[in-house]
ZAMAR-499855 format. One record per residue: x, y, z of N, C-alpha, C, CB in turn; residue in three letters. Coordinates in steps of 0.1 Angstrom, whole numbers, plus 5000, padded with zeros to 4 digits. Atoms other than C-alpha are relative to their C-alpha. Glycine has a CB too. Example, Ala and Ser with C-alpha at 12.3 -4.5 7.8 and 13.67 -1.06 7.14 Angstrom:
BEGIN
500949885000512349555078500950125000499050005012ALA499149895000513749895071499250115008500450054986SER
This chain:
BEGIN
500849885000500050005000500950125000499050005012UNK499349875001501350354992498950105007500450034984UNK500649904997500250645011500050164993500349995012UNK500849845011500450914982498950004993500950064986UNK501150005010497651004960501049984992499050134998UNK499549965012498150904929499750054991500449944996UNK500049855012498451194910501449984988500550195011UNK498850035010501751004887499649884995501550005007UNK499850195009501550684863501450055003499349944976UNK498649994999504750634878500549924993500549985012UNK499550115006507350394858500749975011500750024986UNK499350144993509250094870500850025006500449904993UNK498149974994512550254879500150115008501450044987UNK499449934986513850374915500950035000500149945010UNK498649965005516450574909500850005018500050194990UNK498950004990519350524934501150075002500549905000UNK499249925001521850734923500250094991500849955001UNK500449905017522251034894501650064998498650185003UNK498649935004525551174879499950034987501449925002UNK499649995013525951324844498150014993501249844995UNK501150055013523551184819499649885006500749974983UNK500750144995522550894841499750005010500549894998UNK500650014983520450794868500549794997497250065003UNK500050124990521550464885499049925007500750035009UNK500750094995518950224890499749895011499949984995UNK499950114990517650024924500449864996498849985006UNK500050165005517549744897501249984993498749964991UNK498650015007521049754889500250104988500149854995UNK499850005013520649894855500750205005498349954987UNK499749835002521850294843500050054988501350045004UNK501249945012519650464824500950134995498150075008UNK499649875006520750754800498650065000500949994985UNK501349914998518251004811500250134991499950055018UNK500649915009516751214782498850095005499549924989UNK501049934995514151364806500850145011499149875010UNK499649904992516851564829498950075007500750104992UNK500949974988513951574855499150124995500850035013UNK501049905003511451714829501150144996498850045016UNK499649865007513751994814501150095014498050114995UNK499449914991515552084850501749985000499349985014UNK498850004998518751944854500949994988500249905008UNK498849945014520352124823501149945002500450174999UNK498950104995523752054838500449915003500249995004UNK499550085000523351734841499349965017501550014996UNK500350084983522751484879501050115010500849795002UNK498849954990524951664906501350084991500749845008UNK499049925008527151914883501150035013499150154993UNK499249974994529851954906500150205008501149934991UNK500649844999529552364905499050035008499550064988UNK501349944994526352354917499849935015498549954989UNK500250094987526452064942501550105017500749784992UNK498849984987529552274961499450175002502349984994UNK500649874992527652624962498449945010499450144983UNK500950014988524452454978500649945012498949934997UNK499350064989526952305004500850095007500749904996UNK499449884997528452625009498850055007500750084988UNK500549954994525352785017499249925014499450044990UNK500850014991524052525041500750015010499349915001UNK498650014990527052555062499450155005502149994989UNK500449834990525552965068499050015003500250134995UNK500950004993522252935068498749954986500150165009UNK500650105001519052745055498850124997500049895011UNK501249915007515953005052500250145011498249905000UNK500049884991515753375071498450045002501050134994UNK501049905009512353525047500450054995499250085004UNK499749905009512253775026500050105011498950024989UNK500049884996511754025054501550045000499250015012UNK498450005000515953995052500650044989500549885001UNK499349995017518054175024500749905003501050144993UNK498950115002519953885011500750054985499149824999UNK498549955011523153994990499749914987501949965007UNK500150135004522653604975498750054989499749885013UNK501049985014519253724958500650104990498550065004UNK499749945013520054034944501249974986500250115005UNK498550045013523453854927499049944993501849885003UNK500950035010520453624912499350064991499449965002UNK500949915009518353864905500650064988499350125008UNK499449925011520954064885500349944988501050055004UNK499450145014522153724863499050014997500549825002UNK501650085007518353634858499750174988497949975020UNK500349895008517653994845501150074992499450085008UNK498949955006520954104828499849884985501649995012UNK500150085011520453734809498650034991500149855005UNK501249945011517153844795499950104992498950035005UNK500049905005517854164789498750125008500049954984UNK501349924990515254314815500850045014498549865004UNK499749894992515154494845499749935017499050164994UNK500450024989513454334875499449845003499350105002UNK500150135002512753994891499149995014501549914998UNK501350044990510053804914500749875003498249984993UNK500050155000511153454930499249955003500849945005UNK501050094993508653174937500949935001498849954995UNK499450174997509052834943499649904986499049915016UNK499750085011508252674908499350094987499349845001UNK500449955013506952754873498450005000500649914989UNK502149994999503052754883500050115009498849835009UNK500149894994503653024907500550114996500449995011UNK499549925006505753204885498950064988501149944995UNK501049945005503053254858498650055009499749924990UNK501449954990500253274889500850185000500049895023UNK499649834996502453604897500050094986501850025007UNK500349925010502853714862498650044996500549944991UNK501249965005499253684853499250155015498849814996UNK500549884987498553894888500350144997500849985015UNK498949925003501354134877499250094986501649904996UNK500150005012499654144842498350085000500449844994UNK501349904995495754264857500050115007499249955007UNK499649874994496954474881501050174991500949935013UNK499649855007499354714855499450024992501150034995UNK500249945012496954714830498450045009500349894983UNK501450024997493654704850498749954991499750115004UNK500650105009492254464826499749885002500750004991UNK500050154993491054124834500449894988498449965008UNK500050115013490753944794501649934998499550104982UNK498550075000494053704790499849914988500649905014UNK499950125010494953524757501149925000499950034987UNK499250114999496553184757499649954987499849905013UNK500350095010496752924729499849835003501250014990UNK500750165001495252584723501449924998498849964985UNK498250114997498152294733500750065010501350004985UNK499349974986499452534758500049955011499850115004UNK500150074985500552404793500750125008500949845001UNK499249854998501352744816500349915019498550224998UNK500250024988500852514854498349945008500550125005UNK500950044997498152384873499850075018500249844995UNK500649894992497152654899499050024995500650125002UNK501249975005493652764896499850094988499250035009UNK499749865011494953064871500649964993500850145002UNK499550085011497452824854499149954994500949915004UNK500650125006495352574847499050084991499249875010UNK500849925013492852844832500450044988499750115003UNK499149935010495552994812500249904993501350075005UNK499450085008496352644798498949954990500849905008UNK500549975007495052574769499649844996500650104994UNK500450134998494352184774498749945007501049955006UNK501250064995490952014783500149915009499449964991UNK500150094993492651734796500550025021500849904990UNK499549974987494251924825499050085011501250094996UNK501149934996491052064835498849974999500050084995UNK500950144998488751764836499750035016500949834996UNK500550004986486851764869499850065012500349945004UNK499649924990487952064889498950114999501450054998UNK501049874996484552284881500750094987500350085020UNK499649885012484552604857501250065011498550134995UNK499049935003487452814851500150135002500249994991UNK500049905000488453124858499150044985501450035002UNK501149915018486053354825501050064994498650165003UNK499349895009488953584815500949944991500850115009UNK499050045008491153354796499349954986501049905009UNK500250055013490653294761500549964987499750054998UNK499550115009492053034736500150014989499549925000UNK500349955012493253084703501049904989500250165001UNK499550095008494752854676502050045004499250034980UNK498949945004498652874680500850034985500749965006UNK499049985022500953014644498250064996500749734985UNK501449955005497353174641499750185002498849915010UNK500049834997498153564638498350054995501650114987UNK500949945003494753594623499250015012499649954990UNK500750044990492853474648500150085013500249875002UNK500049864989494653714675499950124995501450025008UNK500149845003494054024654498450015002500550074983UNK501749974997490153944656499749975013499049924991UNK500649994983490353854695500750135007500549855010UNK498949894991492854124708499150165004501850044987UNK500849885001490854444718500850085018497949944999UNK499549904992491154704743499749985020499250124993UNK500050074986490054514772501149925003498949915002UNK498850144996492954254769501450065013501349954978UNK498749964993495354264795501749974995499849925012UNK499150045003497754034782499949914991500649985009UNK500050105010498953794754501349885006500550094984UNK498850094994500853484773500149904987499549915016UNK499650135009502753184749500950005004499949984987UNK498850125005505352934746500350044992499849864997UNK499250055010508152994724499849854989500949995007UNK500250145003507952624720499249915013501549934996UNK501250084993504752434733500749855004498349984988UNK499050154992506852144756498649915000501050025021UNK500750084997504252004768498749974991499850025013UNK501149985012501652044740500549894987500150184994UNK498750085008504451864714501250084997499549954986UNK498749964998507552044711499150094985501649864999UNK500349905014505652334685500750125002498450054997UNK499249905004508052614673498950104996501049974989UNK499949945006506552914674500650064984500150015005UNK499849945010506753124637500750115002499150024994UNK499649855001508753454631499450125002500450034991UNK500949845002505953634617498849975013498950024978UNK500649974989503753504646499750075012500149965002UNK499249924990505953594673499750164999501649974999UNK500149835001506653964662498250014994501650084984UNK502049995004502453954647499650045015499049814995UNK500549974988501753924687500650105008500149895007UNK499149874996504554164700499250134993501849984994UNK500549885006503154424676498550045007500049994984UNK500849975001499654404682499949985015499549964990UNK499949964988500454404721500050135003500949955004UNK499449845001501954744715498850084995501550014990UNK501049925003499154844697498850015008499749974990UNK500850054990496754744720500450025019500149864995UNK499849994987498554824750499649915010499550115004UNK500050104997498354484763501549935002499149974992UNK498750014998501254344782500549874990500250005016UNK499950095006503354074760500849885013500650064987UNK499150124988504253754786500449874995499049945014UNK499150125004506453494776500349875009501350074997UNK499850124994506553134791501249955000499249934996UNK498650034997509753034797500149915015500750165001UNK499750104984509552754825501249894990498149895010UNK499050135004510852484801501050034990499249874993UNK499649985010512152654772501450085007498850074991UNK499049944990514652894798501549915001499150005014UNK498550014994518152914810500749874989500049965020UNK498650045013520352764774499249924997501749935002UNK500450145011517852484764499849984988499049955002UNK500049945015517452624731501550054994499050134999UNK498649915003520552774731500750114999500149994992UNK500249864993519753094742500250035014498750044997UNK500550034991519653164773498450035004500850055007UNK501550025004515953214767499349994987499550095004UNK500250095015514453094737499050154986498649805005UNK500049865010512953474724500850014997499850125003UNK498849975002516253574723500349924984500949955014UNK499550035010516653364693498650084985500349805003UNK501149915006513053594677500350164996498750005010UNK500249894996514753904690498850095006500350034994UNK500949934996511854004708500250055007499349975003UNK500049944988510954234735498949995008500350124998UNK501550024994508454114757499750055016499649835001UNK500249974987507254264791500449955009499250005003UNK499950084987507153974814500249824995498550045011UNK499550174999509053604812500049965015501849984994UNK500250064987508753364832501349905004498749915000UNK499350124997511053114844500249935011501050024997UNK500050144991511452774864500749924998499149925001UNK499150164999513052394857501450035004500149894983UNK498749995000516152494847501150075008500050024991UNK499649894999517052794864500749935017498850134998UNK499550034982518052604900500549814997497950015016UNK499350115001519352284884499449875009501250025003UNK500650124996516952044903499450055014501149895001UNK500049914986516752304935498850064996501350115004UNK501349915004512652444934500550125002498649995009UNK500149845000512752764923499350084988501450065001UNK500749935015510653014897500550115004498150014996UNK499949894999510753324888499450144992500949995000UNK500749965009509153604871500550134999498749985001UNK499249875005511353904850499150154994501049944986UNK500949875010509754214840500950124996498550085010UNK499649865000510154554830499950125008499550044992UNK499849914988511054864850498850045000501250115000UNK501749904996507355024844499749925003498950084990UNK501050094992505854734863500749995016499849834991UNK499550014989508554814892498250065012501750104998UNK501049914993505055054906498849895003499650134991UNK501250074997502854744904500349925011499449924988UNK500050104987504454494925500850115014501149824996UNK499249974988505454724956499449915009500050145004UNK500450054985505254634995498649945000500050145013UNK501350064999502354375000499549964993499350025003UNK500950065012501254304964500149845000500450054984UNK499950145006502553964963501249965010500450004981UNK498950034992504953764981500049815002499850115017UNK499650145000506353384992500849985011500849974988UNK499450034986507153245023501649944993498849875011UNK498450065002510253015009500450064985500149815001UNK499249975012510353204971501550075000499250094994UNK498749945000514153284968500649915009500050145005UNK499250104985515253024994501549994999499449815000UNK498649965001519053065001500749854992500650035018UNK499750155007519552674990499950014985498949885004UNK500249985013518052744954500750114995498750014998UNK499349905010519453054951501450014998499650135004UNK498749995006522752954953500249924994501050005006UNK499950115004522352664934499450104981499049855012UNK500149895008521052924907500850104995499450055005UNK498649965008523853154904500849914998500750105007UNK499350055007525852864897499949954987500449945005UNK500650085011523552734874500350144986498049955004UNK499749885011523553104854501350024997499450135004UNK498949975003526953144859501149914992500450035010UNK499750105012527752854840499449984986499849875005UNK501350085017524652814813500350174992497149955007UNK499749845007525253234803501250084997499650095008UNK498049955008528753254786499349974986502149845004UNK500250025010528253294753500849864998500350114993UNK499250105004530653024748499149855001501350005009UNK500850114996528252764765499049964993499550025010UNK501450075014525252804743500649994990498650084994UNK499850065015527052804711500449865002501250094991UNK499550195002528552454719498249975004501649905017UNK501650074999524352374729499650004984498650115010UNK500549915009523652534697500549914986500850175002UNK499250065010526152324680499749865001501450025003UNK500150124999525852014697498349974997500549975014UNK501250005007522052054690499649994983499650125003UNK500350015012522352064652500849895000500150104992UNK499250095000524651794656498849885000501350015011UNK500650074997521951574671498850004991499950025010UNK501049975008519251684648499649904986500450144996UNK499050055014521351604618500049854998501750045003UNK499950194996521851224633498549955000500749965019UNK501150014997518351204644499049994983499950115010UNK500349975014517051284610500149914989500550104997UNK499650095007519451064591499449865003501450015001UNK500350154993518650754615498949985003500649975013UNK501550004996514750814621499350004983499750175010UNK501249945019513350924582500149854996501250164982UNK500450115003513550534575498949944999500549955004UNK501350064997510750444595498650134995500149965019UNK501349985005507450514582499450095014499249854994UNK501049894992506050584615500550105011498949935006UNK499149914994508550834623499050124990501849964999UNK500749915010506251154611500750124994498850055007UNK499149875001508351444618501050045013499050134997UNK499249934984511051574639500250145002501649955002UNK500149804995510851914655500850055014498050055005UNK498949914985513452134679500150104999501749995002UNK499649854997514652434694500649975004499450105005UNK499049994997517952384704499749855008500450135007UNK500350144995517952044729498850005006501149955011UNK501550044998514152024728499349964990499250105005UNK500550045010512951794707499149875002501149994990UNK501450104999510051604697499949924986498450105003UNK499650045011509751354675498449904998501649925002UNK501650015002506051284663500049814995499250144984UNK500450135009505050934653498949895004501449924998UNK501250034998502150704651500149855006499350014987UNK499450094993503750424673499450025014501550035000UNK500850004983501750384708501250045009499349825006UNK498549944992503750634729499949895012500050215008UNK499650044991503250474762500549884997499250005009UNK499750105002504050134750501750034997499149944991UNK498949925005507150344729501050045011499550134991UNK499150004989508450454763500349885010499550115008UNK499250114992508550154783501049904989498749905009UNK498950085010510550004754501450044999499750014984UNK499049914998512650284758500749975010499750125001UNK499650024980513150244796500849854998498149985014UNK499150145002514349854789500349984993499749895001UNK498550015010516749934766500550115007500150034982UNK498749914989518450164795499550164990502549934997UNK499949864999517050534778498550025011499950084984UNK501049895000514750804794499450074995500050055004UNK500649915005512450974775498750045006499949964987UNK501049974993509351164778498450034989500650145009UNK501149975007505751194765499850164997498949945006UNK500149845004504251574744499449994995500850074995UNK501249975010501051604730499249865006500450014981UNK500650125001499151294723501449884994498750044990UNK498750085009502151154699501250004999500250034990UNK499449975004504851314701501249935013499750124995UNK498650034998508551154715500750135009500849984986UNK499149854999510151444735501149945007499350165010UNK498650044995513651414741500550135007501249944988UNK499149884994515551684769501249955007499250095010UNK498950014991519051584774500950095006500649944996UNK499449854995521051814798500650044987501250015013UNK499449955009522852054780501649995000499650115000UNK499050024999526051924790500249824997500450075012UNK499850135010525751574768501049994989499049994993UNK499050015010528251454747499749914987501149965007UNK500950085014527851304711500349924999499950044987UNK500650155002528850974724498449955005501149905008UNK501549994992525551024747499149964988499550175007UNK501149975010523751124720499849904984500450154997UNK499950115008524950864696499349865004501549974998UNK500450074994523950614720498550014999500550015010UNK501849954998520350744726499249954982499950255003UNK500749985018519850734685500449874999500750124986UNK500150155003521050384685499649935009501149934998UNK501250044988518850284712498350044992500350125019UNK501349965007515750484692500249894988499850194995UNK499850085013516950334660499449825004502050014994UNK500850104996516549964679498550015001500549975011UNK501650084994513149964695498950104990499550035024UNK501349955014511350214665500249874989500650194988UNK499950135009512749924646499249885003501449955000UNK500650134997510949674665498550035001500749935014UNK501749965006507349854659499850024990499450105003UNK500250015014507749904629500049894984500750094999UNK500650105009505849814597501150004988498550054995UNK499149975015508049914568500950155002498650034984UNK498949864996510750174565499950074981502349935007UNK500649945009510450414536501449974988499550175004UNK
């Protein structure tokens, strides 16, 4: 008998130990983990960097509040917002509290309540997340929804020029819809929504929990649109396995969140946040994403060559090490095949394959992983093209 709810279709494997690109299994085996704990442990299991600043900090001290200046935040705060290219920062404790505060952030400076999200979006599952998200299935049984959020095709600039009006507060999206199937935003989309934000005076909020801190290859994945958006979000990655969110804005929204608007008993926690500047101070060298950047098209490249055989391989789709790989192969069945041939992967949509190996993988890793897919797509499949 287990005394959690279960709220997980957990799989088979008890991890015992983690380093690198692999978790160490109770059952002997050692998995090459393509999940990096859902998109967090960029760096890898225990990055050495990171594991010797949170050991540093517990040696001084463990939590105070916020009612404490802590030196430790503002050095975060300044990486988190210097790497965006913005001005000011909010910590929570994960990526559902991080858009809860954005969308708060987002009524209160405009005094507007209307919010547009897109269909396949996943923003968290708070009572405002889960409104904002743009999935049915995440929102099965819990009662109506917040009223102000409204749904709109994504890559569908038409569709936001005939909902967008003067009530809108804000326009929230995904770069790339993770949890939806790994969908790339467009160019002309992106800047289509940016503009008609501006016109509209409607703030522009960018999702950035999974897509964040180098997984693309950016250290945020606009950055590769050139955009300029109001308010990002970010989470997984940004604390290397340590809860933490966060949410970046612009200096004219410094007047919205003063004294008492908003706040977090453990957001900023001294553990995460030093486990955070190491994480930024490693993932935000230019030098770091171009090798992601590199080693990403490297993998693409392979992936592509070694996958387009099979028939029910449909399409493969990335943004830097976020990729998804569509095909008409019974995912759950497709992942436990995975799992007992030693990888980790993860489900994305209904179909789609999503692969997130840290960003510090190497292309025997990654050679591996593709001759592991290459095996067990081979052993579902009907014909190869």
């Amino acid at each position: 008998m287990s005394y959690l709810f279960p709220t997980y279709a957990r799989w088979e494997v008890e991890p015992d130990m983690a380093e690198g690109s692999y978790i160490f299994g109770k059952d002997g085996k050692k998995y090459l983990d393509f999940t990096s704990g859902i998109g967090v442990c960029n760096l890898g299991h225990r990055p050495t960097v990171v594991q010797k600043a949170i050991a540093n900090q517990l040696d001084r001290f463990w939590h105070v509040s916020n009612l404490f200046i802590q030196g430790e935040q503002e050095k975060a705060a300044e990486l988190l917002a210097k790497g965006a290219r913005m001005d000011l920062v909010f910590f929570a404790n994960s990526g559902a509290e991080a858009n809860e505060a954005a969308i708060k952030l987002a009524r209160k400076a405009t005094g507007r309540k209307k919010i547009i999200t897109f269909t396949n979006s996943f923003h968290g599952r708070t009572f405002a997340t889960m409104s904002a998200t743009g999935q049915d299935k995440i929102k099965t049984g819990f009662g109506p929804m917040l009223e102000t959020f409204i749904y709109l095709p994504f890559n569908d600039l038409q569709a936001l020029k005939q909902s967008i009006d003067e009530d809108t507060a804000a326009v929230m999206l995904e770069i790339v819809q993770g949890e939806g199937g790994i969908h790339v935003g467009t160019d002309e989309f992106l800047h289509g929504v940016q503009q008609l934000c501006k016109e509209y005076e409607a703030l522009f909020i960018i999702d950035e929990i999974q897509t964040g801190i180098g997984r693309t290859g950016k250290p945020f994945a606009f950055q590769h649109f050139h955009l300029s958006p109001d308010i990002v979000t970010s989470a997984k990655g940004l604390g290397n396995g340590l809860p933490i969110g966060a949410v970046i804005g612009k200096k004219e929204l410094e007047r919205v969140f003063g004294p008492g608007s908003h706040g977090s008993t453990f957001g900023g926690n001294p553990l995460s946040i030093a486990a955070a500047i190491a994480t930024m101070e490693t993932i935000f060298h230019e030098e770091f994403c171009q090798e992601v950047e590199s080693i990403s098209q490297y993998f693409l490249e392979k992936l592509t060559t070694s996958l387009q055989v099979f028939t029910e391989v449909k399409e493969i789709r990335n943004l830097g090490l976020m990729v998804g790989i569509e095909t008409s192969i019974d995912l759950p069945m497709l992942l436990k095949e995975l799992r007992e041939n030693d990888l980790l992967a993860l489900p994305a949509g209904t179909n789609v394959l999503r692969l997130l190996p840290p960003l510090t993988v190497t292309k025997a890793e990654l050679n591996k992983a593709i001759n592991i897919l290459q095996t067990v797509i081979g052993k579902f499949s009907k014909a190869v093209v």
